[in-house]
C-alpha positions as CSV (number, residue, x, y, z in Angstrom):
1,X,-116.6,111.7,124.0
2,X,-116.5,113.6,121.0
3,X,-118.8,116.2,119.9
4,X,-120.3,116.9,116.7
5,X,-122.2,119.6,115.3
6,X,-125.4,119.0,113.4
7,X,-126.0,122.4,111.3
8,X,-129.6,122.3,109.4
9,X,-132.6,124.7,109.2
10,X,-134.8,121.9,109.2
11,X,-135.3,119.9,112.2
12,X,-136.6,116.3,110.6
13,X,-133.0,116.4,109.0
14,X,-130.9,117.7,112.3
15,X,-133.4,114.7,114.5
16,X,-131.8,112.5,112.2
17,X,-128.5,113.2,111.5
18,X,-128.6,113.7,115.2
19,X,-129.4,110.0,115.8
20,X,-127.0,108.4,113.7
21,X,-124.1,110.0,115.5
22,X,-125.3,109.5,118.8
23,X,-125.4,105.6,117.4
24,X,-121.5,106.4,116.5
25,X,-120.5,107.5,119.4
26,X,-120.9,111.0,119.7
27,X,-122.2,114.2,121.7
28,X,-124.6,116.0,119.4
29,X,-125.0,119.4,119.2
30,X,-128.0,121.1,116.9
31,X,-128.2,124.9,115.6
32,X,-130.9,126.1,112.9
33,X,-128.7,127.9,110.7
34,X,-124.9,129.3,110.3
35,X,-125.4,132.0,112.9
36,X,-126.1,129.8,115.8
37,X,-123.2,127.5,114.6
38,X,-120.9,130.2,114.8
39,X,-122.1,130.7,118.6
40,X,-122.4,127.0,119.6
41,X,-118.8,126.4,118.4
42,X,-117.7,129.7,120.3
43,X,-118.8,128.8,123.3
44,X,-118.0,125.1,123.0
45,X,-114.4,126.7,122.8
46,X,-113.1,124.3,120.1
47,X,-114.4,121.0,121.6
48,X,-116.7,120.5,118.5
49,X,-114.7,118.0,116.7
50,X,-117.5,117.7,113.6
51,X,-120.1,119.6,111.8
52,X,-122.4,118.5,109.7
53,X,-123.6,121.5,107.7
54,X,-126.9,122.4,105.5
55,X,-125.8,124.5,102.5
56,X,-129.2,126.2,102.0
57,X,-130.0,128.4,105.4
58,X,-131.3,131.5,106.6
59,X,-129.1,133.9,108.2
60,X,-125.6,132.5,107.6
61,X,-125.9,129.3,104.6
62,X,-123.6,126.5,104.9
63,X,-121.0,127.9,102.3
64,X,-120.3,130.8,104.4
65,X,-120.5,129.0,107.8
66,X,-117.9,127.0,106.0
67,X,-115.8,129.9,104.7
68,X,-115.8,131.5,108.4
69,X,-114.8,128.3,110.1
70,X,-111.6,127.8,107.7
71,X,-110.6,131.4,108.6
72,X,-110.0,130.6,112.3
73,X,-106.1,129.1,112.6
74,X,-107.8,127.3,116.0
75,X,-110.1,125.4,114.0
76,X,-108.0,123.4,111.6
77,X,-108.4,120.4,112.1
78,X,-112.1,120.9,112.7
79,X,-114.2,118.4,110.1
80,X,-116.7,119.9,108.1
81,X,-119.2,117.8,106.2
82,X,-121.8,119.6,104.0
83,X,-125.1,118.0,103.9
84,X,-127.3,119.1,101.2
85,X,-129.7,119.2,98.4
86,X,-127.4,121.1,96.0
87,X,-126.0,118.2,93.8
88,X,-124.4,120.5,91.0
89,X,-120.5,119.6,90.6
90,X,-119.5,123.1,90.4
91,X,-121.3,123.5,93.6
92,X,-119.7,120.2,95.1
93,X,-116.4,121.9,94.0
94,X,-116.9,125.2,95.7
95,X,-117.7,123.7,99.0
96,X,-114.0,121.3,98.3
97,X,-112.4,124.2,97.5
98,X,-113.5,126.1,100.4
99,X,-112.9,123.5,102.5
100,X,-115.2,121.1,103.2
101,X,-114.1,117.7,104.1
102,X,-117.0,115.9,102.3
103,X,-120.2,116.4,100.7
104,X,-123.1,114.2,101.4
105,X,-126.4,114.6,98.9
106,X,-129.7,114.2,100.7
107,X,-131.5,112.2,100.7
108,X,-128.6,109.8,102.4
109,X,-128.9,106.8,104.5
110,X,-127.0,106.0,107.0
111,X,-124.4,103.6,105.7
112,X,-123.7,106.4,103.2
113,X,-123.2,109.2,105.7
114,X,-121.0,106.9,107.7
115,X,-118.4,106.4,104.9
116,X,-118.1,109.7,104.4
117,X,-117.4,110.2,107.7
118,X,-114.8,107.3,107.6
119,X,-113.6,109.0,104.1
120,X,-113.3,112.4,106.2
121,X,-111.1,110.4,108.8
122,X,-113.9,111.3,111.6
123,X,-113.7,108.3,114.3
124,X,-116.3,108.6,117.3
């Protein structure tokens, strides 16, 4: 089974962004904020196949969580999604440009967050 990451500082969004994965198929993982990620996928050594990122966190925000993961060789062809209330284009491009596979805007609903996943080539 594959295992995703959900990555938000607000639990009502990682319960259900949580959900809808577990619906698609896959092992869910949560962490509050960037820091934890960057621990969950370290000891998960590399089976986290998806993360679904907040941008705005404490500790580590998604942007940088983003920018860490797409320094790591290992992590590749590891899918990043941001999630997230920031709906500005240049900030849409900076997440592309650092590597981001998608963007979805909350609020989202669940046939949206699957076609991005579909668009980000993520299969459960």
């Amino acid at each position: 089974m594959a295992k995703a990451l959900v990555v938000d500082d607000s639990r009502a969004v990682r319960m259900i962004l949580s959900r809808t994965l577990r619906e698609l198929g896959f092992e869910v993982l949560e962490a509050a904020n960037g820091r934890e990620a960057l621990d969950v996928i370290e000891a998960e050594k590399n089976a986290v196949s998806l993360v679904l990122a907040d941008w705005n966190m404490p500790e580590i925000n998604g942007l940088e969580l983003l920018k860490q993961l797409r320094r790591k060789p290992e992590l590749a062809s590891l899918v990043v999604v941001m999630v997230t209330t920031e709906t500005e284009l240049d900030q849409m491009a900076a997440a592309l440009d650092a590597g981001a596979n998608e963007y979805v805007m909350k609020p989202f609903t669940k046939d949206i967050l699957v076609e991005k996943l579909q668009i980000a080539g993520v299969h459960s």
